[in-house]
N, C-alpha and C positions, 0 to 999 in steps of 0.2 A: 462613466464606463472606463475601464481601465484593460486597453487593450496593448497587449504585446505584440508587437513583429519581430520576425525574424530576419538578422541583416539591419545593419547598421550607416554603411555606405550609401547604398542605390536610391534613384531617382523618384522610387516612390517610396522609399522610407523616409528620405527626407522633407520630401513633401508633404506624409504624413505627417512628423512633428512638425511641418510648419503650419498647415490647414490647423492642429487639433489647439493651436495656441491660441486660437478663435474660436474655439469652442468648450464645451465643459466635457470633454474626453481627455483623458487621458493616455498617450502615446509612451510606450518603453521600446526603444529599439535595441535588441540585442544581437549581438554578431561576434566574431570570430576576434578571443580568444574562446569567452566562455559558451558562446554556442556556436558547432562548425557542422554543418551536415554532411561534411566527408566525414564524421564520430558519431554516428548515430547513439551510442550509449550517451554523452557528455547531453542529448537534446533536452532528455523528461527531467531531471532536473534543474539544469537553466530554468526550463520554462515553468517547472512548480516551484520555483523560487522566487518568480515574477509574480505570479500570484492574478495571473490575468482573466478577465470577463470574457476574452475573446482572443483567439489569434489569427495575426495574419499572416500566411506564409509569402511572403516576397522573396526572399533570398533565394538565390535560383544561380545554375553554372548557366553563364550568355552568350561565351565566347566561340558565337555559330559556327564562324571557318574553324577555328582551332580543334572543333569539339567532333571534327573529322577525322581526326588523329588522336584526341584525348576522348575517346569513347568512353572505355572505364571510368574514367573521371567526372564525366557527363552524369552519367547512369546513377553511380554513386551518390551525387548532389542530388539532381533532377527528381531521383525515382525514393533511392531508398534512403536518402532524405528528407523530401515531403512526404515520402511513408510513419517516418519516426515523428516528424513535430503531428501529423494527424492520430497518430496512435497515441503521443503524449495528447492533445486537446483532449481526444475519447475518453483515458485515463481521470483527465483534469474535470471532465465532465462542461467541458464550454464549445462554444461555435467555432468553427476556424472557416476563415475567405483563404483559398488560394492562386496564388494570379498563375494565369496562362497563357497562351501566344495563337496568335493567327499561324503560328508553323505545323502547328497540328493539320493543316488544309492540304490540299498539294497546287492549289492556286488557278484549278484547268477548269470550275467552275465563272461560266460569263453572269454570275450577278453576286451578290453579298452572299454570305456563309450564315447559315441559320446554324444552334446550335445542334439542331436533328441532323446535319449532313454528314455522309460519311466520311472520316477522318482517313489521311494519305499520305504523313509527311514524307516529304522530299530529301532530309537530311537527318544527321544524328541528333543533334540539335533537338529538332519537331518531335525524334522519335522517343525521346529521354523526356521530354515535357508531358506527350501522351500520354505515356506509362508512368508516368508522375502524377496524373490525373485520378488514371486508375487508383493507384497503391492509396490517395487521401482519401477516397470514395470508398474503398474497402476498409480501411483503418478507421473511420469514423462519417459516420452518418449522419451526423449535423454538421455537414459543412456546404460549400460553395463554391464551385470552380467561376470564377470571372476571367474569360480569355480577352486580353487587350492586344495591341497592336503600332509598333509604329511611333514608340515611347521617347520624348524629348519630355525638355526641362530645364530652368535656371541652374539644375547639379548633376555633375558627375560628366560623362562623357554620352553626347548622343548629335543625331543629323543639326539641327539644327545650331548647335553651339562649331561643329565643324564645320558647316555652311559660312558662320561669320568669321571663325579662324582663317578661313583660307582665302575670301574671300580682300580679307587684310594685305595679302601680299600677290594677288592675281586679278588679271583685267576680266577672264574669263573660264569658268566652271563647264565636265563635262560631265552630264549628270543622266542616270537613268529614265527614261520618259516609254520605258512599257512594264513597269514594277507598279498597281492601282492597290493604293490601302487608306485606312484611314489614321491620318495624322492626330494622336491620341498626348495630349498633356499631362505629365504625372499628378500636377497640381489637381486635375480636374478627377484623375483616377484619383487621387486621395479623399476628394467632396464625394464619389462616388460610394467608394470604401465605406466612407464613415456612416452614410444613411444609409448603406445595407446593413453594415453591424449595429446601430440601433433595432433595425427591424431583427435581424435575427437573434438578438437577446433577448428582445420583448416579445417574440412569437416564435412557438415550435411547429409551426404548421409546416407537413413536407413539403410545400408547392413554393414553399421560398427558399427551400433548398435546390441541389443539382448544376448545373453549368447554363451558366448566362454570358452573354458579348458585352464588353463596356470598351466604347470605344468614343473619340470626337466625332461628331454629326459631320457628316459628309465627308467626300472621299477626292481624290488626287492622285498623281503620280509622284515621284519625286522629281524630275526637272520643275513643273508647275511649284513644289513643295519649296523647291529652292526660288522661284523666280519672286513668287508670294512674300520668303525669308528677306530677301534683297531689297523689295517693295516697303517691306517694313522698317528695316536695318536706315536706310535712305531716308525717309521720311523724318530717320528722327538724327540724322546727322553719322550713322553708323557706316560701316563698310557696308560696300555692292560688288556686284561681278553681272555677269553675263552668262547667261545660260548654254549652253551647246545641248542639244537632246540627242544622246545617243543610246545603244540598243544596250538590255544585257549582254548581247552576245559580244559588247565594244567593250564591258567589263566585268570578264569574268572570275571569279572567288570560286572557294575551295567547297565552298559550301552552296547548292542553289538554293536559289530565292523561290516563293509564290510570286508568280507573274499575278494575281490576284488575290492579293490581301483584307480583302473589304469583307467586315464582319455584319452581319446584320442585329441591332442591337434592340429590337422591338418586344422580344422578351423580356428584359429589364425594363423597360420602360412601364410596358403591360403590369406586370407584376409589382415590381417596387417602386413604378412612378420615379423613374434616375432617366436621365436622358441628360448626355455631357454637352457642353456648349459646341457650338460650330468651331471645327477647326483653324478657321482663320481668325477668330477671334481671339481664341489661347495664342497660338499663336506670334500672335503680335503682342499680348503680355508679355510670354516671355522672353521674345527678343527684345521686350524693352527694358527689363530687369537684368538681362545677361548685359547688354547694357552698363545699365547703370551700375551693375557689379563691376564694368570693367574700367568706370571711368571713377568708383571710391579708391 
C-alpha cells in the first residue's frame, strides 16, 4: 500500500516513515514547497503525482496561542486546506484518514468524550480543526476523522522532550495538575494509522468510515505526566526535576486549555479492533530513545 501524507516535518509524519519501514507500506511524505495548504490549487496535483492508495492528512496549523491572533491563517490551513487534500482523495478516488484534536471539546464534561458528544471549542485553534472536520466529510465520503490528543514523540517539538530539556538546567518544575487527557504517542498513532488504512482499502463498508478517538489507554494530568517523565528519565541515568502542581489559573496562555481532555476510544477499538498501548508504557520508550538520541 502506498500511502501519501501530507506534511513532511511533524511528529506523526515522521513516525509514519519510521513504523512503515517495518512493514510492507509504503510512506511518501510530502510537504511545503511542493504541497502547502495555505495554496490550495498547488494540493491535487502534488497529490496525483504521488500516485497514492490512500492519504493521510496530518499537516495541520498547531500553533494554539498564536492561532489567537493568526485566525486567517488558521482557517486557511485547518479548513480550506484539509478541504482541498479531501476533495483531491474524492477526485483521486482513494480513502483519506485525517487527524484531529481533543480541542474540538470544551473540556466541562466530568468523564471521557465519546465521539457522539457535542462539540464546543474554547478557542480558534479547536474552531479551525472543527470546521476542518466538516470541509473533509463534505469533500469526500470515504474518509476518517481520528481525533487524538496530547501528542509527544522522539521528533519535533512536544511536552515531553521539554519536560527533559528543562529539567537539564532546573531542580524544580511548575507544571499544570488540573489539565486530565490522555498522553497519546505518535509512534503508536502511526501503528494505529497504518491498520485503519489497511482496513479502509480492503473494505468500503460506511461503518468504518466517520470520526473515531485514538488515543494512549489511560489518562493523567500533566504534573503526574511530568513526574512519570522524571521517573523514567532517572532510571535510565537522564535528567529529573521536581514537580510543583500548580493551577491553570498559575499559568495562563493566550489560548484556553480543556480542563478535560480524555477521549474515549471504544469505538475504534469496537470497530477496528486498534486499541493503543498504555501511556506509561510509550512513554518510557520514548524517553528512552530521546535519550539515546541525545547521547549519539
Amino acid at each position: 500500500m502506498r500511502i501519501v501524507v501530507t506534511g513532511s516535518q511533524g511528529q506523526v509524519v515522521q513516525s509514519l516513515i519510521k513504523r512503515a519501514r517495518d512493514s510492507k507500506d509504503e510512506v511518501v511524505a510530502i510537504g511545503r514547497p511542493i504541497l502547502d495548504l495555505a495554496d490550495p490549487a498547488r494540493i491535487f496535483p502534488a497529490l496525483e503525482a504521488a500516485a497514492p492508495d490512500l492519504i493521510v492528512s496530518a499537516a495541520a496549523y498547531t500553533a494554539v496561542d498564536r492561532a489567537e491572533e493568526e485566525v486567517d491563517a488558521a482557517y486557511a490551513v485547518n479548513v480550506a486546506g484539509a478541504g482541498a487534500v479531501a476533495q483531491a482523495a474524492s477526485a483521486l478516488g482513494v480513502p483519506i484518514i485525517h487527524l484531529s484534536t481533543d480541542y474540538v471539546f470544551n473540556g466541562r464534561k466530568d468523564a471521557p468524550y465519546l465521539e457522539s458528544d457535542p462539540t464546543d471549542p474554547l478557542g480558534v485553534y479547536g474552531g479551525s480543526k472543527l470546521a476542518g472536520e466538516a470541509a473533509v466529510q463534505a469533500a469526500c465520503a470515504n474518509s476518517i476523522i481520528l481525533r487524538t490528543a496530547w501528542v509527544y514523540s522522539p521528533f519535533g517539538h512536544n511536552f515531553v522532550k521539554t519536560m527533559l530539556r528543562l529539567a537539564a538546567g532546573r531542580d524544580e518544575l511548575g507544571v499544570v495538575a488540573d489539565q486530565w487527557g490522555n498522553p497519546t504517542s505518535a509512534l503508536d498513532i502511526a501503528d494505529g494509522i497504518l491498520a485503519v488504512a489497511r482496513n479502509l482499502v480492503a473494505d468500503p463498508s460506511p461503518h468504518l468510515r466517520g470520526i473515531f478517538h485514538m488515543t494512549g489507554a489511560g489518562a493523567t494530568h500533566w504534573a503526574d505526566f511530568a513526574t512519570a517523565i522524571f521517573a523514567a528519565s532517572g532510571r535510565l541515568g537522564g535528567p529529573s526535576a521536581r514537580v510543583k502542581a500548580i493551577t491553570t489559573a498559575e499559568y495562563p496562555t493566550p489560548a484556553p486549555r480543556p480542563a478535560n481532555s480524555r477521549l474515549d476510544c471504544g469505538k475504534l477499538e469496537s470497530v477496528y479492533g486498534v486499541r493503543l498501548p498504555a501511556w506509561e508504557i510509550s512513554m518510557a520508550d520514548v524517553v528512552e530513545r530521546v535519550l539515546g538520541e541525545a547521547k549519539s
